[in-house]
MDTraj code that builds the backbone (N, CA, C; nanometers):
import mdtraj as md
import numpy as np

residues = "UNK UNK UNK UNK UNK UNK UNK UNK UNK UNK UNK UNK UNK UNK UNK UNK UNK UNK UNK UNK UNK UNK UNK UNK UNK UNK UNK UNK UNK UNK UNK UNK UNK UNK UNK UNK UNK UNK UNK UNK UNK UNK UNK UNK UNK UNK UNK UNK UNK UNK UNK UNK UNK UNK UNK UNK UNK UNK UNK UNK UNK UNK UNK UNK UNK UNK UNK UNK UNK UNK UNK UNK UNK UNK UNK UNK UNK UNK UNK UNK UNK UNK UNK UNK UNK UNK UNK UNK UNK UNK UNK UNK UNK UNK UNK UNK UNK UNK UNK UNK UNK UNK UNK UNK UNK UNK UNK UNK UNK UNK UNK UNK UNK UNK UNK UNK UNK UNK UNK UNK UNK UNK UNK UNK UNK UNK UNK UNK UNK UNK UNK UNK UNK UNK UNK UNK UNK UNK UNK UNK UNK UNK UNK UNK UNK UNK UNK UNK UNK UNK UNK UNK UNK UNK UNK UNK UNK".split()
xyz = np.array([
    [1.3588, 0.9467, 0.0525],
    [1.2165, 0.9438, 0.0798],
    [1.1593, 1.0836, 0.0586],
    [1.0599, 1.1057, -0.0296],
    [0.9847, 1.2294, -0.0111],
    [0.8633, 1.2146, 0.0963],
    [0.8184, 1.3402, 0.1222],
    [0.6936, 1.3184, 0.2351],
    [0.6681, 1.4806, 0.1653],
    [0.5338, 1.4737, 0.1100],
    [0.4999, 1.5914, 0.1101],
    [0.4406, 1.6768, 0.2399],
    [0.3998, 1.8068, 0.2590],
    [0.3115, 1.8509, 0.3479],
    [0.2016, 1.9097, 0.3098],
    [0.0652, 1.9146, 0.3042],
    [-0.0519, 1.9761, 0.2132],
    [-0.0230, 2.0788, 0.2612],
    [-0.0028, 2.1723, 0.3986],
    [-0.0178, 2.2374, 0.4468],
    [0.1040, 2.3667, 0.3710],
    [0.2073, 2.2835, 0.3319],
    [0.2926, 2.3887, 0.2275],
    [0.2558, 2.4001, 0.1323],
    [0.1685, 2.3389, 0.0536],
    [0.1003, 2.3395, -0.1164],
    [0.0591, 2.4573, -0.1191],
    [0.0805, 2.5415, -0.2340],
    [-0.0248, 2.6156, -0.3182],
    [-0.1355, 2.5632, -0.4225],
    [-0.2118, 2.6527, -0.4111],
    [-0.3432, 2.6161, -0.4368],
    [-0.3451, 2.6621, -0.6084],
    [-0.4176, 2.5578, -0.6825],
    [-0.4565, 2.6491, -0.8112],
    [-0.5482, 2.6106, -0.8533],
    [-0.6005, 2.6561, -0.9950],
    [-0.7208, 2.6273, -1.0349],
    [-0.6982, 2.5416, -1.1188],
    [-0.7868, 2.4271, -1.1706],
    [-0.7686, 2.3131, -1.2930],
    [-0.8166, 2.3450, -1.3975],
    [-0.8194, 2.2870, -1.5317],
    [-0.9604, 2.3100, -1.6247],
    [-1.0740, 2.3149, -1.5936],
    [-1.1134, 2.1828, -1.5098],
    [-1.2448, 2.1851, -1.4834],
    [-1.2862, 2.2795, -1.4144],
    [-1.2259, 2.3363, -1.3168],
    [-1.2847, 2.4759, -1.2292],
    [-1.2318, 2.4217, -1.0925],
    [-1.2611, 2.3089, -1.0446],
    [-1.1858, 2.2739, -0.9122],
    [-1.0412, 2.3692, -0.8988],
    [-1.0517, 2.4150, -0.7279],
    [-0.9059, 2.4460, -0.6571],
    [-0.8690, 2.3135, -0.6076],
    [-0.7168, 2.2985, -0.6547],
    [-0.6122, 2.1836, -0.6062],
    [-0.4953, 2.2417, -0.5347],
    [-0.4392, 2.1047, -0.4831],
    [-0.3008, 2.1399, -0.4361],
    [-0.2650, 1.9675, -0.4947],
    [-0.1786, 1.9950, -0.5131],
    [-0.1331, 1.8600, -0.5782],
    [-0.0497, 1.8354, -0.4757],
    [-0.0663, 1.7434, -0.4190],
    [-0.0172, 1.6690, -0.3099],
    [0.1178, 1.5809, -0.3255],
    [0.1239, 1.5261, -0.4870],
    [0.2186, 1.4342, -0.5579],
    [0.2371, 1.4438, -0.6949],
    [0.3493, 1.4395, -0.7482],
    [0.3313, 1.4517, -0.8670],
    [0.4685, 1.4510, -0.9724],
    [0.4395, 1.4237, -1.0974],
    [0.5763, 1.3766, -1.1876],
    [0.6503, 1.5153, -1.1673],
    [0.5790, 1.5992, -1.1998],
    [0.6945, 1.7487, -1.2318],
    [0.7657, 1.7605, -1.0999],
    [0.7646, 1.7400, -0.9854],
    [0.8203, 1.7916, -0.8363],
    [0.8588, 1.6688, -0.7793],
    [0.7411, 1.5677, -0.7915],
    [0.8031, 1.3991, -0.6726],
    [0.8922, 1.3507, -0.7520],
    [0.9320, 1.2105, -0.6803],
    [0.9553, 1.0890, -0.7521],
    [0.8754, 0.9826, -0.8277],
    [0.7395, 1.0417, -0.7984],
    [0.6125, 0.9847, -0.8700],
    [0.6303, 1.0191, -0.9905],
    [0.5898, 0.8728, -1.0871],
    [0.6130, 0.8871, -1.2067],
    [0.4761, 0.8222, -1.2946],
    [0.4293, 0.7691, -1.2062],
    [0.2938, 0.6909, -1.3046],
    [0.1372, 0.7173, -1.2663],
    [0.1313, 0.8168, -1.1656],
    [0.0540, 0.8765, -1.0938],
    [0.0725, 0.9812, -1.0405],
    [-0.0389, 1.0251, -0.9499],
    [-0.0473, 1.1957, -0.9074],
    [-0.1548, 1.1616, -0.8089],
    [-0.1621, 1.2341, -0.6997],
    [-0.2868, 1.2396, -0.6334],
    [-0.2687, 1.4317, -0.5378],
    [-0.3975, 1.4725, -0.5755],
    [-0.4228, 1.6258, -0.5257],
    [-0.5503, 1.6129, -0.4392],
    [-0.5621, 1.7082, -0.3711],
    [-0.6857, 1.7370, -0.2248],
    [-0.7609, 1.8461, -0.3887],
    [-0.9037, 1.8374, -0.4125],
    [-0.9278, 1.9491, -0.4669],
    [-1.0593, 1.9872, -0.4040],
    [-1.1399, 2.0990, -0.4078],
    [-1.2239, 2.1893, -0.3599],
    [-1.3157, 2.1974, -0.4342],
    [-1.4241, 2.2359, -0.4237],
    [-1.5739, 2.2567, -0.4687],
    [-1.6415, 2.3662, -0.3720],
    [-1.6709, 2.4473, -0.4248],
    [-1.7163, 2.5550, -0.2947],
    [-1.8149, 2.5568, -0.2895],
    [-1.8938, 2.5745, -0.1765],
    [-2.0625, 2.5611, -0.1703],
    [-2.1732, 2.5717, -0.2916],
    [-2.2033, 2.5580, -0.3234],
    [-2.2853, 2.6101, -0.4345],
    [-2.2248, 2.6163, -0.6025],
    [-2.1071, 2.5661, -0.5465],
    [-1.9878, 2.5418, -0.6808],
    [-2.0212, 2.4310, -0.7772],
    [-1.9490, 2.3928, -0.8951],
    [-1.9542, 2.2388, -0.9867],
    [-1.8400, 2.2603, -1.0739],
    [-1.7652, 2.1355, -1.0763],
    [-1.6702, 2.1666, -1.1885],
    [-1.7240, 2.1507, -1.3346],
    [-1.6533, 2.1656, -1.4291],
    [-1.6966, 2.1670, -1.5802],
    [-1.7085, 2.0185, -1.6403],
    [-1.8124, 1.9464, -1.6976],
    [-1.8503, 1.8195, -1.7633],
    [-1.6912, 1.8285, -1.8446],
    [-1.6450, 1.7008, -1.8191],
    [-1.4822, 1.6641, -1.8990],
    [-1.4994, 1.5297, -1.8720],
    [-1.3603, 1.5032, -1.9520],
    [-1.3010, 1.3783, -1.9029],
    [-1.1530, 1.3609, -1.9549],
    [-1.1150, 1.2272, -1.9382],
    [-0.9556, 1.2251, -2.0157],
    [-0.9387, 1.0975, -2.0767],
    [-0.8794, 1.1694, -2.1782],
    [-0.8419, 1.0302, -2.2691],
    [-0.7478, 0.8840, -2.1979],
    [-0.6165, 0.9343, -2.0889],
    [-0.5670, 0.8024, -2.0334],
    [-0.6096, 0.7882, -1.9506],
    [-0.5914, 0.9127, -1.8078],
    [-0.6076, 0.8934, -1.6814],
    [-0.7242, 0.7898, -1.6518],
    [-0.7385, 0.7228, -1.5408],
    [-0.8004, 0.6699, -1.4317],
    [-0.7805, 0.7076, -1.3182],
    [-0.9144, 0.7777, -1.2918],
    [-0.8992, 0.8380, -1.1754],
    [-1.0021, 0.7738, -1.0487],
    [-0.9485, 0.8459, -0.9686],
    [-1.0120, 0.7705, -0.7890],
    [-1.0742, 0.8894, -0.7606],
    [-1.1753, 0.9279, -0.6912],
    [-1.2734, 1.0530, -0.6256],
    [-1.2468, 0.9702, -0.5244],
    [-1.1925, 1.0525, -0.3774],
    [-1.2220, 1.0128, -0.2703],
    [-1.2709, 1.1003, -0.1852],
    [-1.3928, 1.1287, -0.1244],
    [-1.4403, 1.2159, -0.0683],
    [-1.3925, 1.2297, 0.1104],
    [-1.3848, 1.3562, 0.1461],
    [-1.3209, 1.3512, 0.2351],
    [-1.4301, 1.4779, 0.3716],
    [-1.4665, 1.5311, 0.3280],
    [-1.5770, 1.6674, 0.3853],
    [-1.6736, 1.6750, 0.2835],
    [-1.8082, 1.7419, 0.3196],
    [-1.8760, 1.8095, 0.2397],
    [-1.9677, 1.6855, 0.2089],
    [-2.0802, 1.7776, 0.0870],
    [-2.1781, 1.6217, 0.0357],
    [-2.1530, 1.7417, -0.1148],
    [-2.2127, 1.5949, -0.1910],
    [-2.2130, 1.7148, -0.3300],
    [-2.3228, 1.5508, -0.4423],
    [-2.3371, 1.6229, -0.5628],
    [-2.3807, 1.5605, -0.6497],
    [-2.2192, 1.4852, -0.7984],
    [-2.2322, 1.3683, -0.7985],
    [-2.1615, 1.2854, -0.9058],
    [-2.2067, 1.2697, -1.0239],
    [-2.1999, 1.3483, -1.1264],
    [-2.2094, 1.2441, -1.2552],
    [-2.1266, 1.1985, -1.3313],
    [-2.1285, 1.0633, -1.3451],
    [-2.0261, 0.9913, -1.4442],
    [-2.0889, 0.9263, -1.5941],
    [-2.1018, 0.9675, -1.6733],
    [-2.1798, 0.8961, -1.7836],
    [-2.2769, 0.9718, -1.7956],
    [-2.3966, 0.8543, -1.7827],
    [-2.5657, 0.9271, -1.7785],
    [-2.6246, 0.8808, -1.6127],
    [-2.5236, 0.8145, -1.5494],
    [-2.5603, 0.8104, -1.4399],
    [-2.5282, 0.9463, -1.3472],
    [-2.6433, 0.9465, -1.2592],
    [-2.6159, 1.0407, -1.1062],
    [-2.6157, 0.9837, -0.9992],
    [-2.5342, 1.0056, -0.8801],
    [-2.5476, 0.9975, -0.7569],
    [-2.5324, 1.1042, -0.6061],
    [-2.5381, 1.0686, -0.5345],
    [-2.4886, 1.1532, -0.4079],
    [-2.3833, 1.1108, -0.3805],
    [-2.2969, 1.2127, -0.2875],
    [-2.1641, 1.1278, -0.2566],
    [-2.1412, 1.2346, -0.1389],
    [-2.0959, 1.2013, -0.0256],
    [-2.0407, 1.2809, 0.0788],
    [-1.9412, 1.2033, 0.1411],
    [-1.8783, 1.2761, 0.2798],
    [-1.7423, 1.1941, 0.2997],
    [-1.6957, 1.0684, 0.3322],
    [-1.6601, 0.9634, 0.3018],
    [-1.6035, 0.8192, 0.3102],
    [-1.6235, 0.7869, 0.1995],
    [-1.7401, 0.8374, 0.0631],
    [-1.7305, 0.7766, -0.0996],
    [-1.6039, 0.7735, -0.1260],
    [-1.6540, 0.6964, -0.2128],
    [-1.4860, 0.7064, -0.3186],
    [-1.5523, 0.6624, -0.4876],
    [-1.4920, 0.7250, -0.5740],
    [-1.5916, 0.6982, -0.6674],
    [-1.5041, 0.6629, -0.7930],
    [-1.4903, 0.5190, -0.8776],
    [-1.3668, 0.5327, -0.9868],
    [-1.4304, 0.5832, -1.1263],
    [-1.3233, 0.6475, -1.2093],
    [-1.3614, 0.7357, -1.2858],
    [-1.2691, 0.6444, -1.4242],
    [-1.3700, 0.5441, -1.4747],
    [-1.2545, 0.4975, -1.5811],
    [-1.2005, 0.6183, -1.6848],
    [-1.1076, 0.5660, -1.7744],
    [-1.0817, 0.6971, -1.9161],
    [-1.1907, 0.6957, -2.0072],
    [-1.1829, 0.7970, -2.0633],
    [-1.3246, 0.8264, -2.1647],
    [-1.4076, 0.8594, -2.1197],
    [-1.4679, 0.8316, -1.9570],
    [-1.5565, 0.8866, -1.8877],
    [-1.6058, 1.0362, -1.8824],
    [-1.7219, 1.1037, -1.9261],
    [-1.7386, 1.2223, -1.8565],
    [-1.8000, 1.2196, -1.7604],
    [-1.7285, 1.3200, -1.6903],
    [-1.7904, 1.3068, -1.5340],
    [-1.7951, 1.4618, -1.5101],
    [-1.8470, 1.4674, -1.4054],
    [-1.8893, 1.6243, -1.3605],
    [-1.8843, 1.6697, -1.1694],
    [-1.8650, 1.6782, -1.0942],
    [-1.9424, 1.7045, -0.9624],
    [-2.0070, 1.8728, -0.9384],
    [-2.0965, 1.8393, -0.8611],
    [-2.1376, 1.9856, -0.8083],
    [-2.1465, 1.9345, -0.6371],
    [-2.1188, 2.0737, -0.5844],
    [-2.1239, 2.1050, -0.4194],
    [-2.2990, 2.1013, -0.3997],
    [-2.3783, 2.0027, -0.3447],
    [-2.5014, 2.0493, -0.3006],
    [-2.5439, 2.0606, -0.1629],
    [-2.4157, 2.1007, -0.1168],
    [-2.4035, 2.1202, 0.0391],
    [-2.3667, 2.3233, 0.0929],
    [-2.3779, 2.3161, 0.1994],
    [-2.3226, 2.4489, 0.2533],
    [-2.1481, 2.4718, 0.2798],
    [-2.1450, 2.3945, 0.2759],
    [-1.9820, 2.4042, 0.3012],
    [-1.8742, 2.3423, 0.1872],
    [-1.7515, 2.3931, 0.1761],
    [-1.6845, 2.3309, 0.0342],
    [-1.6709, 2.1324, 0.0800],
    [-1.7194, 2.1138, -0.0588],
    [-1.6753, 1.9827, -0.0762],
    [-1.5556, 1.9439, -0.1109],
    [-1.4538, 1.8490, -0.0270],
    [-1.3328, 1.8032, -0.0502],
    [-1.3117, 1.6859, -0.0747],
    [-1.2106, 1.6547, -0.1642],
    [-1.1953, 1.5205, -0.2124],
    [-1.0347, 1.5142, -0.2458],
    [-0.9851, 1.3769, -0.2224],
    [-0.8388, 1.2990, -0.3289],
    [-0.8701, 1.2667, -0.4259],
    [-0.8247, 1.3270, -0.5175],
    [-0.7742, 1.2795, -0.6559],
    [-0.6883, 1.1918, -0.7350],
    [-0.6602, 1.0548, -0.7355],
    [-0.5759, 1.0105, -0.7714],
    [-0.5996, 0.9562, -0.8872],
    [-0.5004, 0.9920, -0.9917],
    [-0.5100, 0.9734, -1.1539],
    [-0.3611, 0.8878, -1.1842],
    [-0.4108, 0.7730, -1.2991],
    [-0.3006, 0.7167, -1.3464],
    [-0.3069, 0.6889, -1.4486],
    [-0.2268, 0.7503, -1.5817],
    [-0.1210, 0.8164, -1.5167],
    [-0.1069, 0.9420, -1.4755],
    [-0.0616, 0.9839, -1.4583],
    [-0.0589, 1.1170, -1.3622],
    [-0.1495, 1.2599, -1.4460],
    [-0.2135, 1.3309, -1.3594],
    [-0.2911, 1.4231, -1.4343],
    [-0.1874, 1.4937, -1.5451],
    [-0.2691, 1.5652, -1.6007],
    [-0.2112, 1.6745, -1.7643],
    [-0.3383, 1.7583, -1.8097],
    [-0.3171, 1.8829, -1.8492],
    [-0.4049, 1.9201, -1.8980],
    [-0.4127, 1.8993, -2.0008],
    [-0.3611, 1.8720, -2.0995],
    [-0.3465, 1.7743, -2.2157],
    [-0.4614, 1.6709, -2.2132],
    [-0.4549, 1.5965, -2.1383],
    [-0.5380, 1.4511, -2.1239],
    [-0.7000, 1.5205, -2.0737],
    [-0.7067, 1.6518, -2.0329],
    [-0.8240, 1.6685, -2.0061],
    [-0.8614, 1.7235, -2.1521],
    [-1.0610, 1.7173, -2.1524],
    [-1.1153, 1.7304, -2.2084],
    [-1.2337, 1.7858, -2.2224],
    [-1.2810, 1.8689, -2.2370],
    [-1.4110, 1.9223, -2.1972],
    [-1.4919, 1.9244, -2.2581],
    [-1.5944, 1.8141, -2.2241],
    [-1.7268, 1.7736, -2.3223],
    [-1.7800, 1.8716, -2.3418],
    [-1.7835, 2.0246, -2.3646],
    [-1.8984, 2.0733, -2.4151],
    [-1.7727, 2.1319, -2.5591],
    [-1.6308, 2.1244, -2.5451],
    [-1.6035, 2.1304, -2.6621],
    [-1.5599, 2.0105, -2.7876],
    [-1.5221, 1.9065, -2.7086],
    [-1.5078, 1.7434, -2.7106],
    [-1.3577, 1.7705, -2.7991],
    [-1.2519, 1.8469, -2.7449],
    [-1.1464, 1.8662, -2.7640],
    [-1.0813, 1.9509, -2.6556],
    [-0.9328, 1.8727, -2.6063],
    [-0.8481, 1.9386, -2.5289],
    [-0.7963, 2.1164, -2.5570],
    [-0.8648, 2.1155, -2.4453],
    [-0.8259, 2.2958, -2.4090],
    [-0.6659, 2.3137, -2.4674],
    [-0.6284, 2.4369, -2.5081],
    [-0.5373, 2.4857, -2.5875],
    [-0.5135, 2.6352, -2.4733],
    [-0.4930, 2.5509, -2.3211],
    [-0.4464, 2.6270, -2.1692],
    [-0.2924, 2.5806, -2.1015],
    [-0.2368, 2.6445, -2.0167],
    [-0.1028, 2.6283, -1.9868],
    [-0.0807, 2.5089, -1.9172],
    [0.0011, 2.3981, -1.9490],
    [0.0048, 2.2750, -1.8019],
    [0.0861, 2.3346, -1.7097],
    [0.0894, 2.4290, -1.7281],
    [0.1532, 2.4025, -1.5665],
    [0.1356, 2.3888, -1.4478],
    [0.2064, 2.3404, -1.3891],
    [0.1697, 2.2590, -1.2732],
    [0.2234, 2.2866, -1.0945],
    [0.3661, 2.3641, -1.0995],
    [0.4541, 2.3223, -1.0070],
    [0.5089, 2.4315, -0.9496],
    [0.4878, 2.5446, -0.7959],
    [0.5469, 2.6932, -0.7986],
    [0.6778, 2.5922, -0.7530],
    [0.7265, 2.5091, -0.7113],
    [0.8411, 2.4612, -0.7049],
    [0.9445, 2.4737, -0.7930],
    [0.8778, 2.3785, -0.9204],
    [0.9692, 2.3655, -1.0195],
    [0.9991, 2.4294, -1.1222],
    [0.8573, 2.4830, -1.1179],
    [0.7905, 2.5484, -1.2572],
    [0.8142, 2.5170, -1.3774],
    [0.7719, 2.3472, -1.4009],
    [0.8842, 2.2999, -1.4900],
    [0.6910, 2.2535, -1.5578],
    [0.6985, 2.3166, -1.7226],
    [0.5739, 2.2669, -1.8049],
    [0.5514, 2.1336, -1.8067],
    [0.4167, 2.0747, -1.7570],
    [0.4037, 1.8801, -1.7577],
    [0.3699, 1.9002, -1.9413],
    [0.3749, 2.0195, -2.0147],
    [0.3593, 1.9938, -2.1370],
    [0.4445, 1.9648, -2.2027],
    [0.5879, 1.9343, -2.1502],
    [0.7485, 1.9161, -2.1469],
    [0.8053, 2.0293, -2.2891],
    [0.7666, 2.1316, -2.2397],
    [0.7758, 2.2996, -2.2974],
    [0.9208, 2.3569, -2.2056],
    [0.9367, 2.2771, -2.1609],
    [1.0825, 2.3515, -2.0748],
    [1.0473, 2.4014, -1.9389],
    [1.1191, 2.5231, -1.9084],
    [1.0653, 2.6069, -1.7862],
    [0.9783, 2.7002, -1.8085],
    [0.8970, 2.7129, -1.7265],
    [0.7423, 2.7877, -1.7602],
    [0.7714, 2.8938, -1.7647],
    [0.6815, 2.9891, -1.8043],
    [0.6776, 3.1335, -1.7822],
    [0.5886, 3.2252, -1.8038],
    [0.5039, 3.1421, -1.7088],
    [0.3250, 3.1415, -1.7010],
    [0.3159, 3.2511, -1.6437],
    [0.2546, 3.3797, -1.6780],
    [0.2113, 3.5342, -1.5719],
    [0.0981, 3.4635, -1.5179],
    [0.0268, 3.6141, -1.4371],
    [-0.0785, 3.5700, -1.3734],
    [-0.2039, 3.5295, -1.4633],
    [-0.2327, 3.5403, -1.6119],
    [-0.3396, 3.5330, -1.6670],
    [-0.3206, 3.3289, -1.6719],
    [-0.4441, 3.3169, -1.7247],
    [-0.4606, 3.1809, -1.7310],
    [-0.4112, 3.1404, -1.8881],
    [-0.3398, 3.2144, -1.9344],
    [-0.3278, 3.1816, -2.0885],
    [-0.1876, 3.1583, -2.0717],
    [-0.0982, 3.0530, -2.1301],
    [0.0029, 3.0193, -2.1118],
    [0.1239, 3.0819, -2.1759],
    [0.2478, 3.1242, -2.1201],
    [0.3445, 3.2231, -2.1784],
    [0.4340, 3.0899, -2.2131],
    [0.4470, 2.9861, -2.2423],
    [0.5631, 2.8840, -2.2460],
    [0.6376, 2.9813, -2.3716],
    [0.7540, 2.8606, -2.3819],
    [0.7958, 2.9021, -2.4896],
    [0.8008, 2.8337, -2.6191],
    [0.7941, 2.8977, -2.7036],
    [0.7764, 2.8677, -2.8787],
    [0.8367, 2.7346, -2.9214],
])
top = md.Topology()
chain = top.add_chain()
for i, resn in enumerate(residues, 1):
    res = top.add_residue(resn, chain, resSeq=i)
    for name in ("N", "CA", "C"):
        top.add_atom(name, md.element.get_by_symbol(name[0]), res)
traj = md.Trajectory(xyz[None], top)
């Protein structure tokens, strides 16, 4: 049985700009067809307009209020939403609250930065997957990472 603890997670940053802790996941669990992470929005924050080519993802809001866009639609969303995010979707959130907005993430199949996409270039970022201070094992299946502190990826050749 695994049981994660959030409270041991490290925190990182995604493409979109959200801080995560990945709560579950292929590179570290026994999870293999999914992933679900706690991620952050800081007051006055928004992540970057994207989307992904497989994933299906779940927004579950948990603190905070903030603004949703999925498509050409907008909404509000604060804590008990939950919001599904089919594939192909671009979606976006911003914090329009005082305090960070928190949410679950659950994507299937399991997140990649690969699978993300960022509509203002409408092609996957060419950034490090990695994912795991555990394993440190690339979800770009590049071997063992050897990511420094910059955001540009050291894998190997």
């Amino acid at each position: 049985m695994h049981i994660s603890k959030l409270a041991d997670l490290e925190r990182f940053t995604t493409l979109d700009g959200s801080t995560i802790r990945e709560i579950v996941g292929p590179s570290w669990t026994p999870a293999r067809n999914q992933s679900l992470a706690e991620a952050t929005v800081p007051a006055g924050g928004a992540t970057a307009a994207h989307f992904h080519r497989e994933a299906e993802e779940l927004y579950f809001f948990t603190a905070g209020r903030g603004r949703m866009r999925l498509g050409d639609e907008e909404r509000d969303v604060a804590a008990g939403d939950c919001v599904v995010i089919p594939p192909g979707s671009v979606h976006e959130l911003r914090n329009t609250g005082d305090v960070p907005l928190v949410l679950l993430c659950c994507c299937a199949p399991a997140y990649s930065d690969a699978d993300t996409v960022l509509s203002a270039t409408g092609r996957a970022p060419d950034r490090c997957a990695w994912r795991s201070s555990r394993t440190r094992t690339c979800r770009a299946g590049r071997g063992r990472c050897r990511r420094r502190a910059s955001s540009a990826c050291a894998r190997p050749t």
